[in-house]
VEXDREN-2710 file (C-alpha; in Angstrom, 1 decimal):
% VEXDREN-2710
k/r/px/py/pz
1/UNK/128.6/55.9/160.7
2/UNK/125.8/54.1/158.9
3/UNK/123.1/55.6/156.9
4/UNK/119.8/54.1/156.0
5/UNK/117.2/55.3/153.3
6/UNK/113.5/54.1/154.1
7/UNK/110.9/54.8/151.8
8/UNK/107.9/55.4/154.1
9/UNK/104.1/56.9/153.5
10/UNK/101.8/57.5/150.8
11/UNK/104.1/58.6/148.1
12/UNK/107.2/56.8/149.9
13/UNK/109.2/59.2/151.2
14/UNK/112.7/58.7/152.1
15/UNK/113.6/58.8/155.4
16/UNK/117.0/58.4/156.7
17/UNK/118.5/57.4/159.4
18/UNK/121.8/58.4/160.6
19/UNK/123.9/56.5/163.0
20/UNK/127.0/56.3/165.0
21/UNK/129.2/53.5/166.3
22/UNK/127.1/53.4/169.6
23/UNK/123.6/53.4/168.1
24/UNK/122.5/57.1/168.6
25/UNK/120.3/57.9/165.7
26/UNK/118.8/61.1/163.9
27/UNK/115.8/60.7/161.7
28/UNK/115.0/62.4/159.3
29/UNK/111.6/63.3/157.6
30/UNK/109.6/60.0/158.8
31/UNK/106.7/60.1/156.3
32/UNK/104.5/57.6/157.7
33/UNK/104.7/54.0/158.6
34/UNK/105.8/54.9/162.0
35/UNK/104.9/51.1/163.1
36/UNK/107.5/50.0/160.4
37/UNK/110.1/52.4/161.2
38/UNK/109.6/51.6/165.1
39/UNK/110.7/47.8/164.4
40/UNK/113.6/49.0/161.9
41/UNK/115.1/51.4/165.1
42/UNK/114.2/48.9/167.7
43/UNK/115.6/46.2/165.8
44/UNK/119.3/48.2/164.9
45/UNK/119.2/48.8/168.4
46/UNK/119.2/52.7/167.9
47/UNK/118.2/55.0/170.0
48/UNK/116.8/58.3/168.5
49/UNK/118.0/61.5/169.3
50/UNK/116.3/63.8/167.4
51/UNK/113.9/64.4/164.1
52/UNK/115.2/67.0/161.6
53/UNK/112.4/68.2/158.9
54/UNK/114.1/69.3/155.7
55/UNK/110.3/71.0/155.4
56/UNK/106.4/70.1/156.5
57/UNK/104.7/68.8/153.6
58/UNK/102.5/65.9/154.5
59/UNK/104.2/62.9/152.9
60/UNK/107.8/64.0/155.0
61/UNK/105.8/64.1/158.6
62/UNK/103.5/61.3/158.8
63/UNK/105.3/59.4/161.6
64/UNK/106.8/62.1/163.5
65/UNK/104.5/61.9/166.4
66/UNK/104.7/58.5/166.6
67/UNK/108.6/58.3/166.7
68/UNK/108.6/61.4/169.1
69/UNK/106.9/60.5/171.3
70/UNK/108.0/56.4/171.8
71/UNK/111.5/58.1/172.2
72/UNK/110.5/61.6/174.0
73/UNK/112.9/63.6/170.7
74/UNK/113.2/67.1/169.5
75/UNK/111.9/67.6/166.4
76/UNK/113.6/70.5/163.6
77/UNK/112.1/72.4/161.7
78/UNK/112.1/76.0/159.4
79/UNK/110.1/78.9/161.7
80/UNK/109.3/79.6/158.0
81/UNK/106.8/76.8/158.4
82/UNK/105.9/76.8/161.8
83/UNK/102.0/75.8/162.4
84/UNK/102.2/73.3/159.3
85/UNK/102.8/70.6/161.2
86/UNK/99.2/71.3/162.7
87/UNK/97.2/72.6/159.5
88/UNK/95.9/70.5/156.9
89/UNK/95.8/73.0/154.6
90/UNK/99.2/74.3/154.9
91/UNK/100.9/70.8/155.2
92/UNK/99.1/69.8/151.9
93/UNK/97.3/66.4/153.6
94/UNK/93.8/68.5/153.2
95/UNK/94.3/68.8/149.2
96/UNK/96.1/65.3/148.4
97/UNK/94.8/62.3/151.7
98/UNK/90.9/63.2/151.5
99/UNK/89.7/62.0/154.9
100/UNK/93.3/61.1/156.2
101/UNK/94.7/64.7/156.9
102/UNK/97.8/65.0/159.1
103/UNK/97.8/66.4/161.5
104/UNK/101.0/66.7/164.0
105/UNK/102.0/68.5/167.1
106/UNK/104.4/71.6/166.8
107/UNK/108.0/71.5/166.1
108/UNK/109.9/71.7/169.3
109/UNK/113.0/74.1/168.0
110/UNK/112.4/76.1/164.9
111/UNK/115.7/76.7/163.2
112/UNK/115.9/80.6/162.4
113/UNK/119.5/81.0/161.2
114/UNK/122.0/79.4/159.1
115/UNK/125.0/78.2/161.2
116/UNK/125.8/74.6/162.7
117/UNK/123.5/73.0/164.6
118/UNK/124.4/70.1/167.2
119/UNK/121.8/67.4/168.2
120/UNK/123.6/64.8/170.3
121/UNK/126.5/63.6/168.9
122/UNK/125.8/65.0/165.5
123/UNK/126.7/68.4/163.8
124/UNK/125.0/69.4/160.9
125/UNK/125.6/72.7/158.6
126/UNK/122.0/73.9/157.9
127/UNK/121.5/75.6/154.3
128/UNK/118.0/77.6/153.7
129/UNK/117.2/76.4/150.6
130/UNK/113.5/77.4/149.8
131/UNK/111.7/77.4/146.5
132/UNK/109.9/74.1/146.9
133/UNK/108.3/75.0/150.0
134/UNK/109.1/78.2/151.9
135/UNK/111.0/76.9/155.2
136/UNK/112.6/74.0/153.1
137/UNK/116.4/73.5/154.7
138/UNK/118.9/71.2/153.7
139/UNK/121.0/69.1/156.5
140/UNK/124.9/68.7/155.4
141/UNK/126.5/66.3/157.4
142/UNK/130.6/67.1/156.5
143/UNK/132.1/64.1/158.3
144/UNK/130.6/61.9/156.0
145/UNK/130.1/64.2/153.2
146/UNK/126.5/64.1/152.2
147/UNK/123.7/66.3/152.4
148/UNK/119.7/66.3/153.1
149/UNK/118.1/67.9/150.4
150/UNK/114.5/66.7/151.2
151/UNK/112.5/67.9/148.4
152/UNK/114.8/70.6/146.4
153/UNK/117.0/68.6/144.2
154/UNK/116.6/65.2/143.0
155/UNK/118.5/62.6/140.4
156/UNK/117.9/64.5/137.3
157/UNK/115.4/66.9/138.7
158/UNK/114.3/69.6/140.9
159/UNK/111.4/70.0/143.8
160/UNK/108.0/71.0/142.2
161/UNK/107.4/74.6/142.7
162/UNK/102.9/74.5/142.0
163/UNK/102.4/74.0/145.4
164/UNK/102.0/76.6/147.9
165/UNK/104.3/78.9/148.9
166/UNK/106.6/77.2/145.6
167/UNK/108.7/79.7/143.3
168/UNK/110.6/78.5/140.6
169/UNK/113.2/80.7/140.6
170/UNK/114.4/80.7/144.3
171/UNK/114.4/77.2/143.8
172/UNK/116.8/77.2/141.2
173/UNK/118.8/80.1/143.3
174/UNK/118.6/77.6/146.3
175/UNK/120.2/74.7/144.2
176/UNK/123.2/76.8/142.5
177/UNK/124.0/79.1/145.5
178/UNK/124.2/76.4/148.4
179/UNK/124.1/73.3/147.4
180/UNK/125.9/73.3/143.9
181/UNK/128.8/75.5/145.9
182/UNK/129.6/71.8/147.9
183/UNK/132.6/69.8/147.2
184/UNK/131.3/67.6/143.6
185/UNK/131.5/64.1/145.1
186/UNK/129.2/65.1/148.2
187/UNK/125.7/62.8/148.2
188/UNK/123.0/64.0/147.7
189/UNK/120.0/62.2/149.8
190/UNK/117.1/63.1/148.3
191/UNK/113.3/63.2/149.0
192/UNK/112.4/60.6/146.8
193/UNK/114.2/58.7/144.4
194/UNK/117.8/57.9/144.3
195/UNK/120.8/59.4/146.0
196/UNK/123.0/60.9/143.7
197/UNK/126.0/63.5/143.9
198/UNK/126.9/67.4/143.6
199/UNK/128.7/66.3/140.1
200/UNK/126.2/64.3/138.9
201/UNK/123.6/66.9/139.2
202/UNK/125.9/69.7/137.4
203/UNK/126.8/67.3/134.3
204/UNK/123.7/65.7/133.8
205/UNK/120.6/67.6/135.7
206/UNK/118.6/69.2/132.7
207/UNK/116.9/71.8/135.1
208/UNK/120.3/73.6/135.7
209/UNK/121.7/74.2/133.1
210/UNK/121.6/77.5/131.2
211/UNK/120.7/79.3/135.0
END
């Protein structure tokens, strides 16, 4: 397996890109630059099997057409945030881009539950994890022991919760009852920033302790 992080769009994003040995490829959260992450897939010689959204803020979707559509995809997301893909306002492009507001057809499967899901080759646990938006999920791939967080914990933070839809406190429930319960050395691939680890995050992370 192989695993890329990509900082893409306005506030550079991380995207990753998950692989196996014969080149299929799951994206996920393409923020922008879908030009740029074109060449990156064309010139790895992946070929893209689906887009998962940890959640539909503005700065995690800004390519997903694009990428969609060149490879004819799926794309993943919360049915806690279905029609944010579409709206401006809800997607947070209408408040933050000025006259570039994103705008992006729906998701194709809206997750509902928590259980495995398969796309392709790949399995993936799926963890509800809201608080920083209110369909935000988090991806955990076990065979290579690292998780999607998108934007609900970070390197020595947590997801802002001002925005709306945001709550402090299920953010912070989120974090300790899913993703703090995996094994300590599992990555943590993050929004933005750094990846990190489960143990770093409980030694260090001044925003959990004392919860």
């Amino acid at each position: 397996m192989n695993i890329h992080q990509i900082p893409l769009g306005p506030l550079q994003t991380n995207c990753y890109v998950l692989s196996n040995d014969k080149g299929e490829a799951v994206i996920f959260d393409p923020g922008g630059n879908a030009e740029q992450l074109q060449n990156f897939l064309t010139e790895q010689q992946y070929t893209p099997v689906a887009i998962l959204l940890t959640h539909a803020h503005f700065d995690h979707i800004g390519a997903v057409d694009f990428i969609r559509e060149k490879w004819d995809i799926p794309v993943y997301l919360h049915e806690n945030e279905k029609g944010w893909l579409s709206d401006p306002a809800q997607n947070g492009s209408m408040y933050f881009m000025g006259d570039e507001e994103v705008k992006m057809k729906e998701a194709s499967h809206l997750v509902v539950k928590e259980e495995p899901i398969t796309v392709g080759p790949f399995t993936f646990t799926v963890f509800f994890t809201p608080g920083h938006s209110p369909g935000s999920i988090s991806y955990y791939f076990e065979k290579e022991n690292i998780v999607f967080s998108g934007d609900a914990l970070f390197s020595g933070s947590i997801g802002r919760t001002d925005l709306p839809g945001g709550n402090h406190e299920q953010l912070l429930q989120s974090i300790h009852s899913k993703l703090l319960e995996l094994p300590e050395e599992t990555v943590v691939a993050s929004g933005h920033g750094p990846t990190t680890t489960i143990g770093n995050e409980m030694d260090s992370n001044p925003f959990l302790s004392g919860f």
